[in-house]
N, C-alpha and C positions, 0 to 999 in steps of 0.2 A: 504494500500500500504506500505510494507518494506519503511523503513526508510535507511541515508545512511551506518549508522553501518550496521544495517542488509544486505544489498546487499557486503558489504567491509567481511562478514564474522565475524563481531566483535561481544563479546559479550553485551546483552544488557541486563543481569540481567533474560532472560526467556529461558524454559529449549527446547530443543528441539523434535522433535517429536524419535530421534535415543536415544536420552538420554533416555526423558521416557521410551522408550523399552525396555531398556536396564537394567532402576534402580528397574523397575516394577517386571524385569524375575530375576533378582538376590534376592528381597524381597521372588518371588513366589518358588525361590529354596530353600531360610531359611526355609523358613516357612511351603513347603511341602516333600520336598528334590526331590532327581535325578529321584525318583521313580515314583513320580506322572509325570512327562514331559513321561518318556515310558510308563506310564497307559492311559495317555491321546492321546498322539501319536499312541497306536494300536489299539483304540476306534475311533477316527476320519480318522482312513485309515481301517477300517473293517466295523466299522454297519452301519454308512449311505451308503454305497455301495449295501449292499445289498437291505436294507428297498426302497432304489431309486431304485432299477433293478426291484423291486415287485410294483414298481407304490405309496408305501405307507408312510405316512412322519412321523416319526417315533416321539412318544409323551415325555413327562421328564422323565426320570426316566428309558427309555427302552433301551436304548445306555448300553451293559454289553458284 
């Protein structure tokens, strides 16, 4: 159960679940740049759509 800082909004020394997202996506754009977010972005709105319309679940490695 939040404690009363927690519930008042204060900090209490632990990160939040917006931060991590946030400190995670800035690391994962050093480290792979702008390129890999649209590589990944027309991968995840193209090949599971089709592989799911053909009934079949598609294995590692076959997402291209």
């Amino acid at each position: 159960m939040p404690g009363a800082e927690e519930r008042r909004g204060e900090k209490t020394g632990r990160m939040s679940v917006e931060e991590a997202g946030r400190r995670g996506g800035e690391t994962t754009r050093e480290t792979h740049g702008c390129e890999f977010y649209r590589e990944i972005g027309r991968k995840g709105g193209t090949a599971p759509r089709g592989a799911a319309a053909r009934g079949e679940v598609p294995q590692k490695g076959e997402l291209s």
